[in-house]
Each structure stands twice: as structure tokens, then as C-alpha cells.
LOPA-980010 format. One record per residue (C-alpha): residue number from 1; residue in three letters; x, y, z. Coordinates in Angstrom, 1 decimal. Layout:
! residues N
resi; resn; east; north; up
NUM; ALA; X; Y; Z
...
***
This chain:
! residues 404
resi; resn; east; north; up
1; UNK; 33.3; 123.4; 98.4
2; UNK; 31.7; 125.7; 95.4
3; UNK; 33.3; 128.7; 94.3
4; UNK; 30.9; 131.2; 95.8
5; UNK; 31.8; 129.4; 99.4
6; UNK; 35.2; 129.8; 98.0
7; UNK; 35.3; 133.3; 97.7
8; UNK; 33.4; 133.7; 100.8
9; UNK; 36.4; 131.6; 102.6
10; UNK; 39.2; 134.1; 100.9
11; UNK; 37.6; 137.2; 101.4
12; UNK; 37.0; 136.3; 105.4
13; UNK; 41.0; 135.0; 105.3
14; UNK; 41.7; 138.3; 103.7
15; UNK; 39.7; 140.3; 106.6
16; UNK; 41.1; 138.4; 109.3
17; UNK; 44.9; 138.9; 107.7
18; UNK; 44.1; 142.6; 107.8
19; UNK; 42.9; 142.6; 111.6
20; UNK; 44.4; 144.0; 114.5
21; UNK; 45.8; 140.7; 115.7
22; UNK; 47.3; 139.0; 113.2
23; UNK; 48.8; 142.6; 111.8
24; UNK; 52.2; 141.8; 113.3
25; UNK; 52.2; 138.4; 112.3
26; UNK; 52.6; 138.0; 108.6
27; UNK; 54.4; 134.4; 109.0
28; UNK; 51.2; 133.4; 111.2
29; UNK; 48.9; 134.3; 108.1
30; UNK; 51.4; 132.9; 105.3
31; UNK; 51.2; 129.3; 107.0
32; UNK; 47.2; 129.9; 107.5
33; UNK; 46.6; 131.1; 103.8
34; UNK; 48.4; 128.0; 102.6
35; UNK; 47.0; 125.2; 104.8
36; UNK; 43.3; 127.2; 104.1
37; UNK; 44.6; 127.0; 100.5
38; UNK; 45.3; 123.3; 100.4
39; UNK; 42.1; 122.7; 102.0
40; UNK; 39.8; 124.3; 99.4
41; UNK; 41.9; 123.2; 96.7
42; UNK; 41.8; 118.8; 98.0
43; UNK; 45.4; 118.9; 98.7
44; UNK; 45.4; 119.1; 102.9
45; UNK; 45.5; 115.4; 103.8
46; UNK; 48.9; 115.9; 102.4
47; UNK; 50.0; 118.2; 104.4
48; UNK; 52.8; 117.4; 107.4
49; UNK; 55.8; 119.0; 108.8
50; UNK; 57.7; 118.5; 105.6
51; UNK; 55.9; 120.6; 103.3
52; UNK; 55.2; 122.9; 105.5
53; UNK; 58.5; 123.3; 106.4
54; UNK; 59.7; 123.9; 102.6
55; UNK; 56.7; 125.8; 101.0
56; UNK; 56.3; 128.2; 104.1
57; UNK; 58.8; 127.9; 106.3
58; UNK; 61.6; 128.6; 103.2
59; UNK; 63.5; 125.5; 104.6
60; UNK; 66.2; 122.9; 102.6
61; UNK; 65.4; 119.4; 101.7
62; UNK; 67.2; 118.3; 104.5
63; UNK; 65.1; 119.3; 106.9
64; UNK; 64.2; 116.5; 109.5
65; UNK; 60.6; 116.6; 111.5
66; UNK; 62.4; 114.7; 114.5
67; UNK; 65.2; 117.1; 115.1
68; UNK; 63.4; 120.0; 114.2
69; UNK; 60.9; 121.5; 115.8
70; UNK; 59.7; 125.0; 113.6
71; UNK; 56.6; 123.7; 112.2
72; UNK; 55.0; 122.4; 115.5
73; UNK; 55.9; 125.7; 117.4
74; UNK; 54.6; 127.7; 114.4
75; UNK; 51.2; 125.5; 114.5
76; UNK; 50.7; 126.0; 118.7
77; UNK; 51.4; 130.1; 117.3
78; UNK; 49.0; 129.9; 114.7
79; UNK; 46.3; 127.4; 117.3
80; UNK; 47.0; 130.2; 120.2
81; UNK; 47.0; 133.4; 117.8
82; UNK; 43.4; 132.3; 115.8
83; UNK; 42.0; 131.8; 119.7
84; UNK; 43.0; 135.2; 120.7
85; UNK; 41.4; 137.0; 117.4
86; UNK; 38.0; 135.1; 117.7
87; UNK; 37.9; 136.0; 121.6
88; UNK; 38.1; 139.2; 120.6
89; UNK; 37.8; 141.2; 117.4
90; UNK; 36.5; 138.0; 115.0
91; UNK; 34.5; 136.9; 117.5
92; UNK; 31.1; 137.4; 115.1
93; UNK; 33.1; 136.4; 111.8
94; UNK; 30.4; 134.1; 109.2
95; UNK; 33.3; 131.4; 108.7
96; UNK; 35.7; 130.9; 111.5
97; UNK; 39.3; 128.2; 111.0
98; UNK; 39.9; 126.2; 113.0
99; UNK; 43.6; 124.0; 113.1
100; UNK; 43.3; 120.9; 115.7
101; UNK; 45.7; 120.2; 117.4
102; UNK; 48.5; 116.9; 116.4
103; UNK; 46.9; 117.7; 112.5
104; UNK; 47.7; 120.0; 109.8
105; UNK; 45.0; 120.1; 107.6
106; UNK; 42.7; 122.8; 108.8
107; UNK; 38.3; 123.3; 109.3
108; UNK; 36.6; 125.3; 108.0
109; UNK; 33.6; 126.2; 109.6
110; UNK; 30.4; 128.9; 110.2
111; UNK; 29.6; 129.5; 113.7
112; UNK; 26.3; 127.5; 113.5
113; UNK; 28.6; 124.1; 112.5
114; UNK; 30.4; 124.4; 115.3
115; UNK; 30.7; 121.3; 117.9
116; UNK; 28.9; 121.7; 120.3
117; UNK; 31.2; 121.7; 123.8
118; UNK; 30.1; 118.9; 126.0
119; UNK; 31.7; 121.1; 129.2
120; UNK; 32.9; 124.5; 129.5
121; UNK; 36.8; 125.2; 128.9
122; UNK; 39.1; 124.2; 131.9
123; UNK; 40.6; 127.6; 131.5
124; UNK; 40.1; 130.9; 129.3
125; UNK; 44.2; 132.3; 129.1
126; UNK; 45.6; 134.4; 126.5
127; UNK; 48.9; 133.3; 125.0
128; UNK; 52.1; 135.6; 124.2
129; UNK; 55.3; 135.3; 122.7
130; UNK; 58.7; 137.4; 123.7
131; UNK; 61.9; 137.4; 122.4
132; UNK; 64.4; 136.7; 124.6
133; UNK; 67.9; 139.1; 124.3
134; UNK; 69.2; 135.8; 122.1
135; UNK; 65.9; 136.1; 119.9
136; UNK; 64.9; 133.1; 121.3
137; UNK; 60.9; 133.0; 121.7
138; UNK; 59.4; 132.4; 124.3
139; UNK; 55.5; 131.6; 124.8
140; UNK; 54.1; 133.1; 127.9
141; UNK; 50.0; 132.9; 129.2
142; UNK; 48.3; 135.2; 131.1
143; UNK; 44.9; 133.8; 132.9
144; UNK; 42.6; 134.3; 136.1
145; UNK; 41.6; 137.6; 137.8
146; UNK; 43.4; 141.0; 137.8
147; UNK; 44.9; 140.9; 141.8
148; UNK; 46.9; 139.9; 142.9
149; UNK; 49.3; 138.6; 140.4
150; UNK; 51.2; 135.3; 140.8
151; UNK; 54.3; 134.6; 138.1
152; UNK; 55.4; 130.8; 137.9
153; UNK; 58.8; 130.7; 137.4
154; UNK; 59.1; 127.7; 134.2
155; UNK; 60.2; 124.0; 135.3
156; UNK; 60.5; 121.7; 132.8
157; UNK; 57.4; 119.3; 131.3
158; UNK; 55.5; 122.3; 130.4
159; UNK; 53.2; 123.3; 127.3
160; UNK; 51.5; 125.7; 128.0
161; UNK; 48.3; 125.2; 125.2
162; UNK; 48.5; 121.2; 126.5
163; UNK; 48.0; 121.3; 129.8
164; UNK; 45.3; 123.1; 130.2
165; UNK; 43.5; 119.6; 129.2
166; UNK; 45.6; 117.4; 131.1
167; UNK; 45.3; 115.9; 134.0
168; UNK; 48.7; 116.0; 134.7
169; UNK; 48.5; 120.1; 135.0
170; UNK; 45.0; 121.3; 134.6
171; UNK; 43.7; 121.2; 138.3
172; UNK; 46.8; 123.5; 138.9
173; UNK; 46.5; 126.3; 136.8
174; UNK; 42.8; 126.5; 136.6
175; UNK; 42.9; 126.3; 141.1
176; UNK; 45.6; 128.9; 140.8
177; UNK; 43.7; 131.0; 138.2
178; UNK; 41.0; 130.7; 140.2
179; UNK; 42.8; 132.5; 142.8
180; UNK; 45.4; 135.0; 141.5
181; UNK; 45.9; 136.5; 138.0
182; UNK; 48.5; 133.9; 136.5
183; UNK; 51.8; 134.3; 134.6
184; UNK; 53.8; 131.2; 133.4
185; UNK; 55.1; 130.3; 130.5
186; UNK; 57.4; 127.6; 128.2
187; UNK; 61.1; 127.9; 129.1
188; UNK; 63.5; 127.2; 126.3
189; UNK; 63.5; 124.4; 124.5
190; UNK; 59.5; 123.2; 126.1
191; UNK; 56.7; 123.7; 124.9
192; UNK; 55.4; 126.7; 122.6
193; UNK; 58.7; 128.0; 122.9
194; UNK; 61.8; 127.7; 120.7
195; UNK; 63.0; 124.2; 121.0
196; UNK; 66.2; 124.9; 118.7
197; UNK; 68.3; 127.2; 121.2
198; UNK; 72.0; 127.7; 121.0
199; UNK; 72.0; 129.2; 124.8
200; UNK; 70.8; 126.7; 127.2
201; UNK; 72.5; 127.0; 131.0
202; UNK; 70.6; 128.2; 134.3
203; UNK; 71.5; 132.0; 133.8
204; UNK; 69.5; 132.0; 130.3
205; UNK; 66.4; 130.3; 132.2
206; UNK; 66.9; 133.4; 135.1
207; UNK; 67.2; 135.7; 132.0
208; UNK; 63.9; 134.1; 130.2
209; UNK; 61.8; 135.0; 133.3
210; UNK; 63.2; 138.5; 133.5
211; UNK; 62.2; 138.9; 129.9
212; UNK; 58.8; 137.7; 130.2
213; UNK; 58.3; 139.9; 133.3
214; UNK; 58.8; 143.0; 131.1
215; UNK; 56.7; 141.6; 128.3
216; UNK; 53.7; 141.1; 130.7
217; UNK; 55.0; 144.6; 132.3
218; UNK; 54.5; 143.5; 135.7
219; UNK; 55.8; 145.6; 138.6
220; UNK; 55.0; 144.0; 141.5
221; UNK; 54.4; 140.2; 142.1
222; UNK; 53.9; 136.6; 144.2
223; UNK; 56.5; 134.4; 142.4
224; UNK; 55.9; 130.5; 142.6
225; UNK; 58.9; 128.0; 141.8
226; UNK; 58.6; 124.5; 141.0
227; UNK; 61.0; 122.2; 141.2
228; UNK; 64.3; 123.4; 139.5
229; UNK; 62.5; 126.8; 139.1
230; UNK; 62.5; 127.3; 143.0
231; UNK; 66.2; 128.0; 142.3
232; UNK; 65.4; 130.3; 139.4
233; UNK; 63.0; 131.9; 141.5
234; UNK; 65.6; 132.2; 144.6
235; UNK; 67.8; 133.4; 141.8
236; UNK; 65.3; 136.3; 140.4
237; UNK; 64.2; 137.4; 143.9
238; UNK; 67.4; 138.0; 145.2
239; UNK; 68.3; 140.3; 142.2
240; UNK; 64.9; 142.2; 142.2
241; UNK; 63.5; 142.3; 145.7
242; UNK; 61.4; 144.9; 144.8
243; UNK; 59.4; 143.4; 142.3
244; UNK; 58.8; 140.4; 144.4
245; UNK; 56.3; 140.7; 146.8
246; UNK; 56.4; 137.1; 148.5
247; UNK; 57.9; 134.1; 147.3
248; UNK; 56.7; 130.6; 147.2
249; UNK; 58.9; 127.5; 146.4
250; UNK; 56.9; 124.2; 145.8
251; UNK; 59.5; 120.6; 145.9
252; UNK; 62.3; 122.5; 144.5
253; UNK; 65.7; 122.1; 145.5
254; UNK; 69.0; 124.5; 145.9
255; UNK; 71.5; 121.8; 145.0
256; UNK; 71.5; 119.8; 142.0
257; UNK; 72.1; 115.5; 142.8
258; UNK; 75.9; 116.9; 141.6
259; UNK; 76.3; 119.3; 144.1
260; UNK; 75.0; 117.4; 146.8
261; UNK; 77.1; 116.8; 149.9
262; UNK; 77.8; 113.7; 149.3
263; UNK; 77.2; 114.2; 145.7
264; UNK; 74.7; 111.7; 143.9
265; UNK; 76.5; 110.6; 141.2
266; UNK; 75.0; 107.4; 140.6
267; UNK; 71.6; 108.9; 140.6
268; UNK; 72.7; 111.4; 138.6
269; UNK; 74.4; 109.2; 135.4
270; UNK; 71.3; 106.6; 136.0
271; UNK; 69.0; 109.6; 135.3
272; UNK; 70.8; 111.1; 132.5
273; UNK; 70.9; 107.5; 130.8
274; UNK; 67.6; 106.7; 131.3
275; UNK; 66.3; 110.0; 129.7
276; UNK; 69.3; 109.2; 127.1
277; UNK; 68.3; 106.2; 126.2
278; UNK; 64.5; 106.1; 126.3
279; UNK; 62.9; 109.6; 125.7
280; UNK; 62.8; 109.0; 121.8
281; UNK; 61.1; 105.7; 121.9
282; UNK; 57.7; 105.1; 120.5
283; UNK; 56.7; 102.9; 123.4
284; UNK; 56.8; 104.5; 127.0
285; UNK; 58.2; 101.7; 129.0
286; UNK; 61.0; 104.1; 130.0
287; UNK; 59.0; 107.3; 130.6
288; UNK; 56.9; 105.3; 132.8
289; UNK; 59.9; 105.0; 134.8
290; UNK; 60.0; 108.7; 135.1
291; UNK; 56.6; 109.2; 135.1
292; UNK; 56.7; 106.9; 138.4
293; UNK; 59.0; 109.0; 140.4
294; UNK; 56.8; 112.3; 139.9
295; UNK; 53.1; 110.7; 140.6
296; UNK; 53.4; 107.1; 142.0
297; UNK; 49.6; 107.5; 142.9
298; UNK; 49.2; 108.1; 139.2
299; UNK; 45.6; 106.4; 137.7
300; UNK; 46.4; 104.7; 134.3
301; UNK; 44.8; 107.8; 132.5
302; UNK; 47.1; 110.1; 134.4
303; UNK; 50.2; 108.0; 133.5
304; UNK; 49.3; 107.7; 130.0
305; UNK; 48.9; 111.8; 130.1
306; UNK; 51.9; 111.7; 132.1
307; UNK; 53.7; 110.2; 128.8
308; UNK; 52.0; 112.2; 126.5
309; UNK; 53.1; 115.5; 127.9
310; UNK; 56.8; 113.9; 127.8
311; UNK; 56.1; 113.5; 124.3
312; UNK; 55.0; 117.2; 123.5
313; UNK; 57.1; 119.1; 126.2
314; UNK; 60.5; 118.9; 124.5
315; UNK; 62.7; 116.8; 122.3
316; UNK; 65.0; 114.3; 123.6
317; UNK; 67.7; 116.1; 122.9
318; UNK; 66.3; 118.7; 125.0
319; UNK; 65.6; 116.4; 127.6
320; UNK; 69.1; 115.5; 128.1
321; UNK; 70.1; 119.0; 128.2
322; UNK; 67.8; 119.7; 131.0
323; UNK; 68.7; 117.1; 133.7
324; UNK; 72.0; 117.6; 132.7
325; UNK; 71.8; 121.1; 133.9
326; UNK; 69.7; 120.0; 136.7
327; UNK; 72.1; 117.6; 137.9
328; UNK; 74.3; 121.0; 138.6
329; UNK; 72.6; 123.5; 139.7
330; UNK; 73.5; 125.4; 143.5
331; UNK; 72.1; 128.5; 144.4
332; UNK; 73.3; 127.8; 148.4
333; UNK; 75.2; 131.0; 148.3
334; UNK; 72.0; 133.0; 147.6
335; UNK; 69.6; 131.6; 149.9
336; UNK; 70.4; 133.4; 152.4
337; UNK; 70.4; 136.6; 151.0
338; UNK; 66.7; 136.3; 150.0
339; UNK; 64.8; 139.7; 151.7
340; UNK; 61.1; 139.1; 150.7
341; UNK; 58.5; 136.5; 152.8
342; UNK; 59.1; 133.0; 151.4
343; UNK; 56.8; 130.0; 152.0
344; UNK; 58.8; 126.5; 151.2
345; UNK; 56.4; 123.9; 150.6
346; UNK; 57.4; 120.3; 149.7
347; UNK; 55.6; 116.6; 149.6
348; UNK; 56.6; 115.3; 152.7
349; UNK; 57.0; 111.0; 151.0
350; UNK; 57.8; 111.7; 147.3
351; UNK; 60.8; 110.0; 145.7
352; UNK; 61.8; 112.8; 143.0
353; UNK; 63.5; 115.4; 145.4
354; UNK; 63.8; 114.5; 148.6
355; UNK; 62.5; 116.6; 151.3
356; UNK; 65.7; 117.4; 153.2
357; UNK; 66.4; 120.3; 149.9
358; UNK; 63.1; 122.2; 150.9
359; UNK; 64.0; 121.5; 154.2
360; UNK; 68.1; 123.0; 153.9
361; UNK; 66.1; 126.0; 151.7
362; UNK; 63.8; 126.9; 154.4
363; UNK; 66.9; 127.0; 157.0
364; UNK; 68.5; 128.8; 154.8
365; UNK; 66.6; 131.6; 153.9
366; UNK; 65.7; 134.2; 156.3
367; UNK; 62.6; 133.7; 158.3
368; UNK; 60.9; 131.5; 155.6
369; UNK; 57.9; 128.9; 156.7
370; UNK; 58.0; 125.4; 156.0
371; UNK; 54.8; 123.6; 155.3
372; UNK; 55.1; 119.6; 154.7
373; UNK; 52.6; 118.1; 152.6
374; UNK; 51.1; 114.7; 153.1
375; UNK; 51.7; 113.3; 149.4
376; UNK; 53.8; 110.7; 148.0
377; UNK; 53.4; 113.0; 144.4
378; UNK; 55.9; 115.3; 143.3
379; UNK; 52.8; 117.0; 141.4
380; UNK; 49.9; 116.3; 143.1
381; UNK; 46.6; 115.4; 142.1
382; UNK; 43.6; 117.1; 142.2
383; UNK; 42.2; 114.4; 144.4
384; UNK; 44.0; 114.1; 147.3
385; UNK; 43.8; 116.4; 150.3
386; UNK; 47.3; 117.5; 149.7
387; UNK; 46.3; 119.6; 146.9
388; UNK; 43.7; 121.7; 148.5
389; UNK; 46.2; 122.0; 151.5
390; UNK; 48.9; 123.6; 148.8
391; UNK; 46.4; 126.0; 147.3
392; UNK; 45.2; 127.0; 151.1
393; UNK; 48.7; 127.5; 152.3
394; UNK; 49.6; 129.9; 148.9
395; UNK; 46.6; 131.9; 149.5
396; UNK; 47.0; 132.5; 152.8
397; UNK; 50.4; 133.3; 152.9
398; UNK; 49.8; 135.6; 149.7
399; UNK; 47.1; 137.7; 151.5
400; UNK; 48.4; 137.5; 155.3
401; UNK; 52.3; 137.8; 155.2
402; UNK; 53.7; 141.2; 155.6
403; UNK; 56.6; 142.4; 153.3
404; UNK; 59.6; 143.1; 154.9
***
């Protein structure tokens, strides 16, 4: 690049540091000036987490890309925050940067070199971070129409910026988006969030949603859990029943394979080694194991997305940590003191959580309906009937059922 492009390229960097959205986020702009810096200058094929990490980020030599996950949650800040500024105020800038994602080294482009888009974007969301009362952040995205509003309480093999091109997630949030204004978000230790969390027990994850539901300043809601955020979500509404407007639990469960009567132990150790043992490995042979009990109906292309959002989700570490906490969870003693309508959903042949927990929630909690779903898939696919069923059920339950 000649130095009048150059110029041009720093005075537009300058402009958009000065903007409205990246304002508050001088940390955001240090890491763009200096990968936009390395670019013009021949160095950014050398970039990686490493020098990132020290020339940016202010961290030791010691610091280790595989136990450490700043620099990729600063990147997916840096992806989501350059998004939001050219959807809105930089949306006519002459030279636009761009930082793909699984690279470091950054484009550099004018409007008329973009790529052209072969389809349109599975879905347009805006993405937000929060700190949580431990200073923990935690990513949040709002998509779809204004009313009514539906929050999705986290479960785990989440990211948020990722899934909105996988097949593993895609069909859901762009059918729910479609239908609701949407709230979810990363819990600890997933995703865009902060992987590297002191705190990390059930009560935090209860705490995290509470925080995000003051960040989005959201009075009144539909909340949807998933798996182990069906108990969050039990958790949340029982606390707050007048935020809650109805409340929708999708394959979750209220006891943990610990707290199971008879307790699964040998499930429980078998899972816990299994994620021990092969979450960290280069090739997927044990996540495909995993991957198995969520979507046995799985294509090739879904299981290999399957493993990929394994990959990008967490740390295995993290991983651990999570079933670990999984394995223990029972909110029995506040089913029954849930007060708002409460639609229990659950795949009536899947092998992940067996139906008998949605079925021992739904007895459980006061007037709630049960609706079985004819799916072998934990998270169903956006090609068998089940899934429009799921979407049908919420929708009509959301705009039909009377608050008590």
C-alpha cells in the first residue's frame, strides 16, 4: 500500500476511534490500531495470540494460547464491535476493516472491494457485553422484532457470533428471531464471554442472567431454558415472577445424573472422563461421542459443525467444570413454587436427558403443559417436523396462555 492510501487508512482509523461506538472502548481500538498497523507496515502474517497477547494485551512471557483465552474473546469484541459501528454510524465510511474470523491479520478494504455475499445473512443481531457483579464479562445479543420479547436463559455449547452460521444453532435463533425479539447470550466460561472465571457454580449462572436482564433493561419477558438452563430458568422465575411472563423449558432437567433417585453415578464419572480425557484432542473421535448423544440424526456436515462448536465454545478445562456442575444440580424444591404459565417440552426418544426429567418437571410445577416431541435429537434439526412442532407450540403458548 502507498503512503497516500496510508494516510487515507490512519485518518479513517482515527475517525472511527473517535466515533460514538468505539468511544468507550479504548482497548477495542488499541488491538485494532496495532493489527491495522502491522498490516500496512508487512508484519500481519506474524501476528497470533502471542504477540497480541504481549504488545496489547500488557501480558508476561509466560502467557500460554491454550490455557488462556484473552486474545480470542478480545478478537470476537473487536469482530462484534466493528459490525455494530458499520451498521450504524460508519456505515458510509471510504475504507472499512475487516478482521475474519479464526485469523489475526486484518483487511482492509473500500466498500466497492467488498465480496460480494452469495446469500443474505442468516441473522442481523447486535452484540453486548456486561459485567457481571465479579467483573466477569459477559457477551449478550439482541435480534428479531420488538414484541414480544423472549430471553434464553444460557446452556452450555454456545457462541454466540458462531452459531449464527452453524447448522448446529442457526435454524434456532434465526426461527425464534423470526418470531419474538431475542435475548441470549454466552454464560461464563463459553463463548464471547470470559473464559478465565474464578466463580463458576449454578448460583453465578442464575446471577449472570439477572445481570444481563438489567443490561438489556427488560421488564417484562417469555423466558426459554435449555437443557441445564431449564433449571436456571425455574431458578430465575421463581425469584422474579413478575418479570416473567410465561415460561418455556426445552429437554432440560431438575436433577442433575448425581441427584437422581437412584443416582447415576456411572453415567456421571463416564461423562466427566470422557470430556476429561478427549475435549483437548486435535482429532474428534471423542467429541463425536458426545456429539452422538445430542443429534444421533446428525448429517456428516452437522457432526463435523457439531465438533467445531466444541472447539470454539469453551476450553477443556471449562468443559469439565461444566458437567461437573451439571452432574449436581436440583432445583426439585423450587418446582413447585413456580407462579407464571410454563410449557415443558422435551424429545420424546433422545438419549442425552431422558424424558422422565421434563416429565417429573411438568408434575411438578403448577398447572404446566407437557408437549412430547417426536425426535430422537436433543437439538433438533431444522429438517424434521419436530422442529416446526417446537416453534408452533412456543408461539402459541406465548400468545394464547393467560398469566396467572
Amino acid at each position: 500500500m502507498n503512503e497516500v492510501a496510508q494516510d487515507s487508512v490512519r485518518a479513517q482509523l482515527d475517525e472511527l476511534a473517535t466515533s460514538t461506538t468505539f468511544a468507550q472502548a479504548p482497548k477495542l481500538v488499541l488491538f485494532l490500531r496495532y493489527i491495522i498497523e502491522a498490516e500496512l507496515s508487512g508484519e500481519a502474517p506474524r501476528l497470533n495470540q502471542y504477540s497480541i497477547a504481549i504488545d496489547v494485551m500488557g501480558r508476561g512471557a509466560e502467557f500460554d494460547p491454550t490455557t488462556d483465552s484473552g486474545v480470542r474473546v478480545e478478537a470476537g469484541r473487536l469482530r462484534a464491535k466493528l459490525r455494530e459501528y458499520y451498521d450504524t454510524e460508519g456505515s458510509e465510511d471510504p475504507i472499512r476493516f475487516e478482521l475474519p474470523k479464526g485469523r489475526y491479520n486484518p483487511e482492509i478494504r473500500r466498500p466497492a472491494e467488498q465480496t460480494p455475499i452469495a446469500a443474505p445473512r442468516l441473522l442481523k443481531q447486535t452484540i453486548r457485553f456486561c459485567q457481571a457483579e465479579d467483573n466477569t464479562a459477559i457477551a449478550y445479543a439482541v435480534s428479531g422484532q420488538e414484541k414480544p420479547v423472549l430471553v434464553k436463559a444460557a446452556n452450555w455449547l454456545s457462541h454466540l457470533e458462531h452459531d449464527c452460521s452453524s447448522p448446529v444453532w442457526a435454524h434456532w435463533w434465526q426461527g425464534l428471531s423470526d418470531r419474538f425479539k431475542l435475548v441470549r447470550y454466552d454464560e461464563r466460561g463459553c463463548g464471547l464471554s470470559d473464559w478465565e472465571v474464578g466463580e463458576f457454580s449454578f448460583d453465578t449462572w442464575i446471577n449472570d442472567l439477572t445481570d444481563i436482564i438489567d443490561a438489556a433493561q427488560l421488564d417484562r419477558f417469555a423466558l426459554l431454558g435449555i437443557s441445564q438452563g431449564a433449571a436456571v430458568a425455574i431458578a430465575y422465575a421463581v425469584a422474579n415472577p413478575e418479570k416473567v411472563s410465561h415460561l418455556i423449558l426445552y429437554g432440560g432437567f431438575i436433577q442433575g445424573r448425581l441427584k437422581r433417585d437412584p443416582p447415576q453415578e456411572a453415567e456421571a464419572t463416564m461423562l466427566e472422563e470422557l470430556v476429561s480425557l478427549g475435549w483437548g484432542r486435535p482429532d474428534p473421535a471423542f467429541r463425536r461421542i458426545f456429539a452422538s448423544l445430542f443429534a444421533p440424526d446428525a448429517k456428516p456436515n452437522e457432526l463435523e459443525a457439531f465438533d467445531d462448536l466444541q472447539r470454539v465454545s469453551t476450553s477443556p478445562a471449562n468443559a469439565l467444570r461444566f458437567v461437573q456442575i451439571f452432574n449436581r444440580i436440583d432445583v426439585t424444591a423450587l418446582a413447585s413454587r413456580v407462579s407464571v404459565p410454563t410449557l415443558v417440552l422435551h424429545a420424546s426418544d433422545e438419549a442425552e436427558i431422558p424424558m422422565s426429567q421434563s416429565r417429573l418437571m411438568a408434575s411438578m410445577i403448577p398447572n404446566a403443559q407437557f408437549v412430547a416431541l417426536n425426535s430422537r435429537n436433543h437439538i433438533l434439526r431444522a429438517d424434521e417436523p419436530a422442529w416446526v412442532n417446537f416453534l408452533e407450540e412456543i408461539e402459541t403458548f406465548v400468545k394464547t396462555a393467560s398469566c396467572r
